[in-house]
VEXKEVEX-842883 format. One record per residue: residue in one letter; y, z, x of N, C-alpha, C in turn. Coordinates in Angstrom, 3 decimals. Atoms other than C-alpha are relative to their C-alpha. Layout:
<pts>
+------+----------+----------+----------+----------+----------+----------+----------+----------+----------+
: tido :  n.north :     n.up :   n.east : ca.north :    ca.up :  ca.east :  c.north :     c.up :   c.east :
+------+----------+----------+----------+----------+----------+----------+----------+----------+----------+
:    A :        Y :        Z :        X :        Y :        Z :        X :        Y :        Z :        X :
...
+------+----------+----------+----------+----------+----------+----------+----------+----------+----------+
</pts>
This chain:
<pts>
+------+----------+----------+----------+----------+----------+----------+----------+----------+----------+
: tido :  n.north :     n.up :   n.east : ca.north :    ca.up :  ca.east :  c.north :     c.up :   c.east :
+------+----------+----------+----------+----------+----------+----------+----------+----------+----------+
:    X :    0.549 :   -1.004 :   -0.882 :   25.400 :  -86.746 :  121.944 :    0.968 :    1.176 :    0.058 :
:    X :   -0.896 :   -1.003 :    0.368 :   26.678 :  -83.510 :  121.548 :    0.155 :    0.737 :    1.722 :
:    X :   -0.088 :   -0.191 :   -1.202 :   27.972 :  -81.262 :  124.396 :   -1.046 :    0.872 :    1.041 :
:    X :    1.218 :   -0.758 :   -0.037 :   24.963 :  -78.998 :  125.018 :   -0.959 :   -1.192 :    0.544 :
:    X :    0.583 :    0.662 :   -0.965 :   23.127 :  -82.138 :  125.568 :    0.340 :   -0.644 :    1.202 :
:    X :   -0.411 :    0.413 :   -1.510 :   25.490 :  -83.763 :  128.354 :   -0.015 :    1.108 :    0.800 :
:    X :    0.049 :   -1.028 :   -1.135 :   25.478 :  -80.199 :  129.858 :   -1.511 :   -0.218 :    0.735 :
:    X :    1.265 :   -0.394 :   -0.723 :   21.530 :  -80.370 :  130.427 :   -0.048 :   -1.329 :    0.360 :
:    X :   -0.123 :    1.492 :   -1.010 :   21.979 :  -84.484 :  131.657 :    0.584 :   -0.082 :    1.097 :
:    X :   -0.189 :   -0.163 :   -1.099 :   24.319 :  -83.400 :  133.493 :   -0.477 :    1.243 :    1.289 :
:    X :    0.605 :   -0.856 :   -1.299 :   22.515 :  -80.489 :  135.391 :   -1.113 :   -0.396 :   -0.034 :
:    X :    1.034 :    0.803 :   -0.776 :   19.332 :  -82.607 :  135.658 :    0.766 :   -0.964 :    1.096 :
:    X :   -0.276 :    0.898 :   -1.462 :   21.379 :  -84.849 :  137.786 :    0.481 :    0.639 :    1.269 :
:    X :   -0.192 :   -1.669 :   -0.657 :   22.807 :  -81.937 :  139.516 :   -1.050 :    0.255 :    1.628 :
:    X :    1.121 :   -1.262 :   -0.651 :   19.685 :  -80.354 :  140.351 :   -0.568 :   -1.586 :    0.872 :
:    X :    0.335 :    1.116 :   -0.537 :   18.282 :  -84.087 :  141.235 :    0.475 :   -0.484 :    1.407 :
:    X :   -1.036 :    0.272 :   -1.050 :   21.042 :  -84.950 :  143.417 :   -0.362 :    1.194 :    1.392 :
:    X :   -0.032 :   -0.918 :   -0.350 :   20.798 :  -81.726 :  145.209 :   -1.144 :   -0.303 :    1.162 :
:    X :    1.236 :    0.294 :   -0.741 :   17.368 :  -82.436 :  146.111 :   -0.626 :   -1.240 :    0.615 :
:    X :   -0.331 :    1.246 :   -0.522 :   18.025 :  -86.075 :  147.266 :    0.555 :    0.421 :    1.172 :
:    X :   -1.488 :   -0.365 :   -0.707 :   21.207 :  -84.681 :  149.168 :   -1.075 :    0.647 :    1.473 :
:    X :    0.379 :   -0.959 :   -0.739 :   18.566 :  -82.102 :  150.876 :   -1.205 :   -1.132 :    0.881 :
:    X :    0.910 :    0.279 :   -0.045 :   16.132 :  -84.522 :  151.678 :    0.790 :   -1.311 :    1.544 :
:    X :   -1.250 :    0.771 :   -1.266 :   18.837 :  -87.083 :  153.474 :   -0.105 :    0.830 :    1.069 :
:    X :   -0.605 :   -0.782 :   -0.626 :   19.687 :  -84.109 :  155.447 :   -1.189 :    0.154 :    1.203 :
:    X :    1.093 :   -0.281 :   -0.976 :   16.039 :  -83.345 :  156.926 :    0.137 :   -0.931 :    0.668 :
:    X :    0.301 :    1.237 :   -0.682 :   15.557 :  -87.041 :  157.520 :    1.036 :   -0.014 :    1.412 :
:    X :   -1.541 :    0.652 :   -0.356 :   19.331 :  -87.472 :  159.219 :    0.297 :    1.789 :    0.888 :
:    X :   -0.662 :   -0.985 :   -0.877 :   19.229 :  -83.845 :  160.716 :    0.800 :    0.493 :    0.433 :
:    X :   -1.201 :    0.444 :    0.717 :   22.134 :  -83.509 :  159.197 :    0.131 :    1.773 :   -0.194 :
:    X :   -0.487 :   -1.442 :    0.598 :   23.391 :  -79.341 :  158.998 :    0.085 :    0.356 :   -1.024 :
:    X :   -0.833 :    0.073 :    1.387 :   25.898 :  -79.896 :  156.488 :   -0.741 :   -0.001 :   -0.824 :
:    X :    0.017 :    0.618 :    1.338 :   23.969 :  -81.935 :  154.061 :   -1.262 :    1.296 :   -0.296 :
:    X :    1.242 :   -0.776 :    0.439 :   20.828 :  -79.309 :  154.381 :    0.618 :    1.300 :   -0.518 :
:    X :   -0.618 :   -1.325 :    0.119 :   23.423 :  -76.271 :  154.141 :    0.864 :   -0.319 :   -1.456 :
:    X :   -0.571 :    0.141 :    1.237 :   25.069 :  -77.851 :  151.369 :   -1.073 :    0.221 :   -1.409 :
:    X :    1.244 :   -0.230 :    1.277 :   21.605 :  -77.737 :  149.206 :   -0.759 :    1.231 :   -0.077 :
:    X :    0.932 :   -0.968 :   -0.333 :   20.739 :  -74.629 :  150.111 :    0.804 :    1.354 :   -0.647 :
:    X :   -1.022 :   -1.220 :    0.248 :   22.406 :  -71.050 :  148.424 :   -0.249 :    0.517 :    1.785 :
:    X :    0.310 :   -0.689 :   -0.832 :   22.654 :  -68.881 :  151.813 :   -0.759 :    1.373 :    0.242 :
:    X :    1.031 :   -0.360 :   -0.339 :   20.616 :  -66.246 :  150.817 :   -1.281 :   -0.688 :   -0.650 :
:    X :    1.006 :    0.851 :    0.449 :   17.956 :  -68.914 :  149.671 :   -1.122 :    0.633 :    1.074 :
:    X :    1.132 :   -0.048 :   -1.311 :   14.429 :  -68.363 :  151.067 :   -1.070 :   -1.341 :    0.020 :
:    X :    0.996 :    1.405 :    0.074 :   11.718 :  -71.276 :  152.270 :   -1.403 :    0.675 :    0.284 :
:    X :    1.491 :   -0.226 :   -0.527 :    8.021 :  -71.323 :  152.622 :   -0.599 :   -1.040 :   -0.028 :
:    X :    1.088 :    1.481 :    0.104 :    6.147 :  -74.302 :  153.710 :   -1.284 :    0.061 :    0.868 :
:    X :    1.079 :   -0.362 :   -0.183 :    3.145 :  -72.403 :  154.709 :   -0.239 :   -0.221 :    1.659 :
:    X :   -0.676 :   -0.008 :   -1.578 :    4.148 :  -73.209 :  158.429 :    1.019 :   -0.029 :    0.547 :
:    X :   -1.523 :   -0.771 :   -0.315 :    7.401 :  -71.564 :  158.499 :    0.371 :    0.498 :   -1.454 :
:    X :   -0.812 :   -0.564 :    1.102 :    8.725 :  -69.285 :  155.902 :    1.207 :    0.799 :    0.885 :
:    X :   -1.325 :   -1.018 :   -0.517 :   11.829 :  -67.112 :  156.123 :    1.461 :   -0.497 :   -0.818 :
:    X :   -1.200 :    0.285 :    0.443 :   15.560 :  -67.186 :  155.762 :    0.739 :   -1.048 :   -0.188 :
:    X :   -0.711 :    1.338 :   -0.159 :   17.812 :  -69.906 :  154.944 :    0.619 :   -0.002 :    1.579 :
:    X :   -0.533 :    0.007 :   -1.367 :   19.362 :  -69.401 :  158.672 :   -1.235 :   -0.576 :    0.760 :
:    X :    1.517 :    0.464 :   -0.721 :   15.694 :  -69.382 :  159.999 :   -0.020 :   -1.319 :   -0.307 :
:    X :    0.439 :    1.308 :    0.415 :   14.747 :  -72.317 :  158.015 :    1.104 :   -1.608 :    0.568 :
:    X :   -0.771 :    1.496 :   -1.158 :   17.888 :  -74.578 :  159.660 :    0.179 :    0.025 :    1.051 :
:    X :    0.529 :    0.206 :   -1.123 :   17.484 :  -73.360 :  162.668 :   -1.321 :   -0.686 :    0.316 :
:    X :    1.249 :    0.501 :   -0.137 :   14.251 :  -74.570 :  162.655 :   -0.167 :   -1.070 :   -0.506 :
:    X :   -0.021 :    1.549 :    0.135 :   15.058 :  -78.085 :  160.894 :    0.966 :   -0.924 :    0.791 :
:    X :   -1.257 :    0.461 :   -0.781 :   18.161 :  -78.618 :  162.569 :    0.250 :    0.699 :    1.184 :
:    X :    0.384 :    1.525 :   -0.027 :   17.796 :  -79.890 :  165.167 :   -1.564 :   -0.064 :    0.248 :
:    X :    1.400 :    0.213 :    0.207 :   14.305 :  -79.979 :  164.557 :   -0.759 :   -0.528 :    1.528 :
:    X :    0.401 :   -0.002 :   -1.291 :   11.468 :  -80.607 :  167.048 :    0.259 :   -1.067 :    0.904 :
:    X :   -0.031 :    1.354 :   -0.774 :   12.005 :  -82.880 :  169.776 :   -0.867 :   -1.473 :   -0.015 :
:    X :    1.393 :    1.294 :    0.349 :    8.264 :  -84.127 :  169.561 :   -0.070 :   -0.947 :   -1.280 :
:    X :    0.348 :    0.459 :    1.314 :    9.043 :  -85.482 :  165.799 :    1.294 :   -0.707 :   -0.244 :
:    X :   -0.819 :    0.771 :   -0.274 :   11.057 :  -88.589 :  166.537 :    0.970 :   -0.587 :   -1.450 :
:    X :   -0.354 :    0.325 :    1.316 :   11.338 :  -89.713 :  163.015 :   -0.646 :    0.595 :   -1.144 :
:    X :    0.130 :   -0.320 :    1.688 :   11.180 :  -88.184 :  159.214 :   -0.300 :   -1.250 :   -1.072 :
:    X :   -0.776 :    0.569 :    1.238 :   11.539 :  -89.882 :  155.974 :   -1.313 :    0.616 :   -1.201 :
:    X :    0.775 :   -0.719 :    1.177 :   10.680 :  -88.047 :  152.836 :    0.319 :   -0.894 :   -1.180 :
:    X :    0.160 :    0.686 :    1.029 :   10.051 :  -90.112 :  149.956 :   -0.112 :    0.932 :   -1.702 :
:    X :    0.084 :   -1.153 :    1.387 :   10.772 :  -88.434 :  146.331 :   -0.301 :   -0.811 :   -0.434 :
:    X :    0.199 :    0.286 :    1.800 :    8.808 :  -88.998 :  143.217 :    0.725 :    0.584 :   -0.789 :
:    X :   -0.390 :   -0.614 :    1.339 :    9.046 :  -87.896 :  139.807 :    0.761 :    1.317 :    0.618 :
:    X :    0.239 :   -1.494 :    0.087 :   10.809 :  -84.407 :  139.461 :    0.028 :    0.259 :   -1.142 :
:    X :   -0.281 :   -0.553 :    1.213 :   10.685 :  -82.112 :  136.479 :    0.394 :    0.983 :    0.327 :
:    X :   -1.412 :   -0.541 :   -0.376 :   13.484 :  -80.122 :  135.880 :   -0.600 :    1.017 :   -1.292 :
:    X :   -0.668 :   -0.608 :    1.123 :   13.463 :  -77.007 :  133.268 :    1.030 :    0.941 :    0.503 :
:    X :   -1.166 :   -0.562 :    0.053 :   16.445 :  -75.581 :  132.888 :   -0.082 :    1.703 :   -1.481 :
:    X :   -0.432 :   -1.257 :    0.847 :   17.236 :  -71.869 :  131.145 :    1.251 :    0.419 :    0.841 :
:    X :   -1.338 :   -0.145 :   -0.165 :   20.647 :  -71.416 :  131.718 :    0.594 :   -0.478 :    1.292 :
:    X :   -0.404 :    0.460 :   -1.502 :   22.316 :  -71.012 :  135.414 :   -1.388 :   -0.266 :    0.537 :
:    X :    0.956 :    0.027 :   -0.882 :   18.859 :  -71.475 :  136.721 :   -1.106 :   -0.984 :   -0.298 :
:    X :    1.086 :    1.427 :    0.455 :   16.036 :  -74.669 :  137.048 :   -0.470 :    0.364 :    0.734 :
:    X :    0.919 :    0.138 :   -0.503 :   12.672 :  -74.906 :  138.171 :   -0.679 :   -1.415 :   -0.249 :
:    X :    0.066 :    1.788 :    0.213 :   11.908 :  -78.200 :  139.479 :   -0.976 :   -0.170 :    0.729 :
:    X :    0.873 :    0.493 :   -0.779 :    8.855 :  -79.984 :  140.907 :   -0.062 :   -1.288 :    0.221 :
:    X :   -0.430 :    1.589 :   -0.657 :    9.640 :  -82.929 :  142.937 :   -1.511 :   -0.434 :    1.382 :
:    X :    1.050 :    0.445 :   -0.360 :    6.663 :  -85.010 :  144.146 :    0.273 :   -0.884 :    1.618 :
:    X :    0.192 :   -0.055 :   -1.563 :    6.807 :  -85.932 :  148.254 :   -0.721 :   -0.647 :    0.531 :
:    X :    0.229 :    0.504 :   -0.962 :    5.617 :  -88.131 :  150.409 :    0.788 :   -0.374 :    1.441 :
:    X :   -0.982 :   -0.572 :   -1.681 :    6.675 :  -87.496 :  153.903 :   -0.723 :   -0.594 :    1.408 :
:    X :    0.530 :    0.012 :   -1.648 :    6.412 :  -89.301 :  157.309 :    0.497 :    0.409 :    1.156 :
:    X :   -0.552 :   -0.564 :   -1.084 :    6.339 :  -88.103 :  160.557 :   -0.134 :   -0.697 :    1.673 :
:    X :    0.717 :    0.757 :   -1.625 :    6.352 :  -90.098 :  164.056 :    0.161 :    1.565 :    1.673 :
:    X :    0.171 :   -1.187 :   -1.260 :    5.234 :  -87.540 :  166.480 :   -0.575 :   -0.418 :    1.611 :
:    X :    0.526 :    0.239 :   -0.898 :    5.175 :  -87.705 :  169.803 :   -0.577 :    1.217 :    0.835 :
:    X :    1.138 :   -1.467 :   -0.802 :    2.090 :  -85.609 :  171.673 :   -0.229 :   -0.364 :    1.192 :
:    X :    0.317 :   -0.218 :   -1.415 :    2.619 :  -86.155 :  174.870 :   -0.382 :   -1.081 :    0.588 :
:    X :    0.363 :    1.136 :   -0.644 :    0.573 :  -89.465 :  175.956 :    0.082 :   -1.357 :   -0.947 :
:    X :   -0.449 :    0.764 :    1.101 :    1.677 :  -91.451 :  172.623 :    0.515 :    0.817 :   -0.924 :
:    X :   -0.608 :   -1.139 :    1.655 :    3.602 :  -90.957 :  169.423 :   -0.964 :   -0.695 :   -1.100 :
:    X :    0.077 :    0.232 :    1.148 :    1.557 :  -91.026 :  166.191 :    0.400 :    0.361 :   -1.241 :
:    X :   -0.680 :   -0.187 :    1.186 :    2.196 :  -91.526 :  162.662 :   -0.805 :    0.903 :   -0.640 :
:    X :    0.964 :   -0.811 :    0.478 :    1.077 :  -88.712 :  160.329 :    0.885 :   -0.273 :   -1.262 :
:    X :   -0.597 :   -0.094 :    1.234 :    1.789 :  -88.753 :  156.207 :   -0.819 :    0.719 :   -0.787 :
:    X :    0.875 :   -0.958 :    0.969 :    1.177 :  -86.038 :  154.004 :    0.813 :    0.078 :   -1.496 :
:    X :   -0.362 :   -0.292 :    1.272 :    1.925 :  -85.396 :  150.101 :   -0.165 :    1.060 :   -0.418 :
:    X :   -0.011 :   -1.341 :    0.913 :    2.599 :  -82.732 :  147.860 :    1.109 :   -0.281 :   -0.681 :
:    X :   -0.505 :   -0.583 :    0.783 :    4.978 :  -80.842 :  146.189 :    0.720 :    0.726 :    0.205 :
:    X :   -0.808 :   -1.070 :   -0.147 :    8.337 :  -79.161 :  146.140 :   -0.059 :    0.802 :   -0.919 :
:    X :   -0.500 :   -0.761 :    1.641 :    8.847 :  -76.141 :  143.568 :    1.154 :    0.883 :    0.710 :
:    X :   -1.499 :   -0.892 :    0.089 :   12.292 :  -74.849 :  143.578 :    0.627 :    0.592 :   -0.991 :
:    X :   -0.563 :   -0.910 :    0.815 :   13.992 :  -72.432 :  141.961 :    1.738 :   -0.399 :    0.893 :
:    X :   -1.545 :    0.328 :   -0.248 :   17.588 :  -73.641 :  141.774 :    0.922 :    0.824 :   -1.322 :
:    X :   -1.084 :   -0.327 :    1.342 :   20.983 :  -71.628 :  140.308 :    0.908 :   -0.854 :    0.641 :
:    X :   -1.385 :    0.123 :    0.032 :   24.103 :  -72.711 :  139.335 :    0.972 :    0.849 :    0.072 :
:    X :   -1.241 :   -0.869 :   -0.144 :   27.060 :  -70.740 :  140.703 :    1.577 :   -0.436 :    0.340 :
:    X :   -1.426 :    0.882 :    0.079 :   30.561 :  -71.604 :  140.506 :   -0.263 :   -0.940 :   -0.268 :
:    X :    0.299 :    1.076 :    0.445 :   29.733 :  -74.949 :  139.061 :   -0.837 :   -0.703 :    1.136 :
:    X :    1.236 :    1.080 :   -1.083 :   27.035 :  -76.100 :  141.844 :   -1.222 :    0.913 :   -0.541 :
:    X :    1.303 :   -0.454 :   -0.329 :   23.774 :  -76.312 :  141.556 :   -0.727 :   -0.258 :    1.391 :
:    X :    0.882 :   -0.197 :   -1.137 :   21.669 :  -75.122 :  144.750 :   -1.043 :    0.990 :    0.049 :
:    X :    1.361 :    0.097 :   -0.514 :   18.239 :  -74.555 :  146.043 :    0.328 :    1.869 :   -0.029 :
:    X :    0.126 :   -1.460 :   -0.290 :   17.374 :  -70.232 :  145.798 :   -1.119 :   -0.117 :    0.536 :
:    X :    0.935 :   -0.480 :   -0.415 :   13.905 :  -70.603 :  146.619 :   -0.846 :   -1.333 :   -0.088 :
:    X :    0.713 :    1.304 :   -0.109 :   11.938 :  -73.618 :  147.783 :   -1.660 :    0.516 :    1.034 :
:    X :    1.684 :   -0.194 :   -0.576 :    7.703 :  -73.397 :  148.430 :   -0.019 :   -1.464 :   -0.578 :
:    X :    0.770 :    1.642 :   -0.440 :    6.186 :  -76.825 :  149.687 :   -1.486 :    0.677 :   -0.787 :
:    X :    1.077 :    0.033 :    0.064 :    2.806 :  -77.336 :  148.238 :   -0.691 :   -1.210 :    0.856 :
:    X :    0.713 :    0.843 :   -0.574 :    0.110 :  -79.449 :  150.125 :   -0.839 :   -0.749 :   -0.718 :
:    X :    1.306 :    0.210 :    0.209 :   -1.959 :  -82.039 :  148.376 :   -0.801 :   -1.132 :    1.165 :
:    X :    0.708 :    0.984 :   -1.128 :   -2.968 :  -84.120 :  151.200 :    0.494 :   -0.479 :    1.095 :
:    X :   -0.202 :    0.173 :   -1.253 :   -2.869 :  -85.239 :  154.545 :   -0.849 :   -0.973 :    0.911 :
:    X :    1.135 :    1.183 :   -0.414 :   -3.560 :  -88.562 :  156.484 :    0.779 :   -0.077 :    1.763 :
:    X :   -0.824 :    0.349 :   -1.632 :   -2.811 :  -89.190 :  160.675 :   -0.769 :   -1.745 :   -0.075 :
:    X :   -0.145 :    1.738 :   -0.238 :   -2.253 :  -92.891 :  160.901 :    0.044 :   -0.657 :    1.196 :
:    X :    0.301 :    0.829 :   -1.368 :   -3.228 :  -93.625 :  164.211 :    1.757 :    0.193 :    1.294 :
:    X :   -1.222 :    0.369 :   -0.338 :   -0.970 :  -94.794 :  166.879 :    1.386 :   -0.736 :   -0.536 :
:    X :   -0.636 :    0.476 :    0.539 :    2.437 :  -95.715 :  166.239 :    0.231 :   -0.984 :    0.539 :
:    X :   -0.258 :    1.095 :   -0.533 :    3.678 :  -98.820 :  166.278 :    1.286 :   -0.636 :    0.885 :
:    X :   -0.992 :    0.450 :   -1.251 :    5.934 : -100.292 :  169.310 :    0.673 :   -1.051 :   -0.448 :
:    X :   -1.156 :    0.677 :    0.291 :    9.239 : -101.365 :  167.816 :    0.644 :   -0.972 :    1.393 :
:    X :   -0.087 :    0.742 :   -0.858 :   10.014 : -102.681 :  171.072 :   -0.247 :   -1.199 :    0.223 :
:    X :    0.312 :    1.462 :   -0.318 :    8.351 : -105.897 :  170.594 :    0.323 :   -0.217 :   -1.405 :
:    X :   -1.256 :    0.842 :    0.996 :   10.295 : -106.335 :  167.229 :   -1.072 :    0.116 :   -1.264 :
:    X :    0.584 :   -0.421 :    1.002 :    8.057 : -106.765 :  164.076 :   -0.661 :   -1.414 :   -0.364 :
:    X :    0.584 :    1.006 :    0.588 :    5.492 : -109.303 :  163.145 :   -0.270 :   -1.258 :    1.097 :
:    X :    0.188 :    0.669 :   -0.957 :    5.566 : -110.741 :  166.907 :    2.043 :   -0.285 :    0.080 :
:    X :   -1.510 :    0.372 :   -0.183 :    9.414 : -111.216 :  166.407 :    1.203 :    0.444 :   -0.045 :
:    X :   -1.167 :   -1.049 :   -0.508 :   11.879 : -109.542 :  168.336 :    1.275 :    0.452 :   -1.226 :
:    X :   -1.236 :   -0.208 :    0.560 :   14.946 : -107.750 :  166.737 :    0.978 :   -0.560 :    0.359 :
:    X :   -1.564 :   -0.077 :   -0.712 :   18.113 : -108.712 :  167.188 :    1.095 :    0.558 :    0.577 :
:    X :   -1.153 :   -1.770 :   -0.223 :   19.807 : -105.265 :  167.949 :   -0.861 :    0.972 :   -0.176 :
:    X :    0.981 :   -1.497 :   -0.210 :   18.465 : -102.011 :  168.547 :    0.159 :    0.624 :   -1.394 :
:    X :    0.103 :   -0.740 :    1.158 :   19.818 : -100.802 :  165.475 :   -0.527 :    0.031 :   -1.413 :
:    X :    0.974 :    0.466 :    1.429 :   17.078 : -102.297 :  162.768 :   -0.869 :    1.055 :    0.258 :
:    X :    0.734 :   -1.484 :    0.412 :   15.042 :  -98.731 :  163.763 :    0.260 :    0.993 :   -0.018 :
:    X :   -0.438 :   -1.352 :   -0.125 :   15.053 :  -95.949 :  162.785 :    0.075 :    1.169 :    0.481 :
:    X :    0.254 :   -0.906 :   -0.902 :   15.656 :  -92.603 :  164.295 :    0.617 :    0.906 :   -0.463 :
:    X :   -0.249 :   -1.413 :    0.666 :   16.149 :  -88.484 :  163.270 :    1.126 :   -0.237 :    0.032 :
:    X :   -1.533 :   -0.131 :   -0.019 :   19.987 :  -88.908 :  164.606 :    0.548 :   -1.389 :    0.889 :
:    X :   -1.046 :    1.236 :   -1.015 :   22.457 :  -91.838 :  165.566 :   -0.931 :   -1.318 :   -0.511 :
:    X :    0.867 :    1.304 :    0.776 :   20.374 :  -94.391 :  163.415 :    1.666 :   -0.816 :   -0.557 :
:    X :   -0.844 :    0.647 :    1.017 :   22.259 :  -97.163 :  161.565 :    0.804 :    0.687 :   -1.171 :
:    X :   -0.036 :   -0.866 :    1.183 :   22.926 :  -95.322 :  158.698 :    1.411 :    0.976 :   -0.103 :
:    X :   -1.676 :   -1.069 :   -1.086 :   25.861 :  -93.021 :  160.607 :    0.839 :   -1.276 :   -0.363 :
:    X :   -1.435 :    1.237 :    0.360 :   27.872 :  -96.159 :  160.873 :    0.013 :   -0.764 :   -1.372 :
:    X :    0.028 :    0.280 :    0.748 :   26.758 :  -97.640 :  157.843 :    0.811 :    0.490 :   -0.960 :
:    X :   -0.894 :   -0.818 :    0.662 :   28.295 :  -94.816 :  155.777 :    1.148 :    0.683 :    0.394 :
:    X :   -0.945 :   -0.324 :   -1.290 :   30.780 :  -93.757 :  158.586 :    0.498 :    1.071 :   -1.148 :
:    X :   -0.541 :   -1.270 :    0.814 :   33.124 :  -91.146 :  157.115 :    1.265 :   -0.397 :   -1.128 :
:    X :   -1.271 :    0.613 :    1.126 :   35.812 :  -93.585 :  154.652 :   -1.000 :    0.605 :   -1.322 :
:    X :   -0.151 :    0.117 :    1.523 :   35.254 :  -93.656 :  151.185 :   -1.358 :    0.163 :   -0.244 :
:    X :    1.300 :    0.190 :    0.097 :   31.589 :  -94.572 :  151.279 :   -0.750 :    1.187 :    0.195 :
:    X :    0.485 :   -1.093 :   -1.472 :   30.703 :  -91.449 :  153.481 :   -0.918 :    0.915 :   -0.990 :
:    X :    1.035 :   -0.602 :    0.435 :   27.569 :  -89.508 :  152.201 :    0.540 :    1.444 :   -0.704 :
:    X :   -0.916 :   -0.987 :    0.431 :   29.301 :  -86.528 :  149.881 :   -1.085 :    1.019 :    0.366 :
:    X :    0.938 :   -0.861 :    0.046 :   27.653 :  -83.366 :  151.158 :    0.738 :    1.141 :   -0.727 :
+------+----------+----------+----------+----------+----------+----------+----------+----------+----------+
</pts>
């Protein structure tokens, strides 16, 4: 393998990573890890919020109160690359536990990221990210972790999950292990 090809293996993983890294960050409401995937003048549009990269983490971080829990699920992406710059489409499934007031329900929708990512100083990050929509399902009420799972209690509070202060914090705490943003 010559070096031309580990350059484009290694900026598919790059650009991959990047968009993993960014995706942690929503879930985990996480600054850093979203500011780390992001250039600063990057712009977003997810057709119910566009604007600046500032806008756009103000407005994820710390995200709404009513929307207790995330988790974005990546598919496939495809990556082309022409030089410092990739255009990637990473496939999405995304849940949301919302609470409206007299219950929280679950809602899951799919689509599509397309980003326009450069490389500057040897990182690759996010210039321009539009969500696409292909679908959208509300899953009823959510279900009451409180009585544990399957009729049978937890053992500790910390088997659910939650936007901030989940397992996951201590899991990776900040040694060696610690989530590289």
């Amino acid at each position: 393998m010559g070096a031309a090809d580990m350059r484009v293996l290694l900026a598919h993983h790059e650009v991959r990573a990047c968009i993993v890294r960014l995706a942690r960050g929503e879930d985990r409401r996480d600054g850093e890890a979203v500011s780390s995937s992001f250039w600063p003048d990057a712009i977003v549009d997810f057709g119910i919020f566009a604007g600046s990269f500032d806008d756009y983490l103000a407005w994820v971080v710390p995200g709404s109160p009513a929307v207790l829990v995330t988790q974005h699920l990546l598919g496939q992406t495809h990556i082309e690359l022409d030089g410092n710059t990739a255009l990637a489409e990473t496939h999405v499934t995304a849940y949301h536990r919302v609470d409206v007031g007299t219950e929280e329900r679950d809602t899951v929708l799919g689509g599509r990221y397309l980003d326009r990512l450069e490389e500057r100083d040897g990182q690759w990050r996010i210039a321009e990210r539009t969500m696409l929509y292909d679908w959208s399902r509300d899953d009823g009420v959510s279900a009451d972790w409180s009585q544990g799972l399957m009729g049978t209690p937890f053992s500790g509070d910390h088997f659910t999950g939650k936007a901030t202060g989940d397992h996951s914090e201590t899991f990776f705490g900040t040694g060696p292990f610690a989530i590289q943003k």
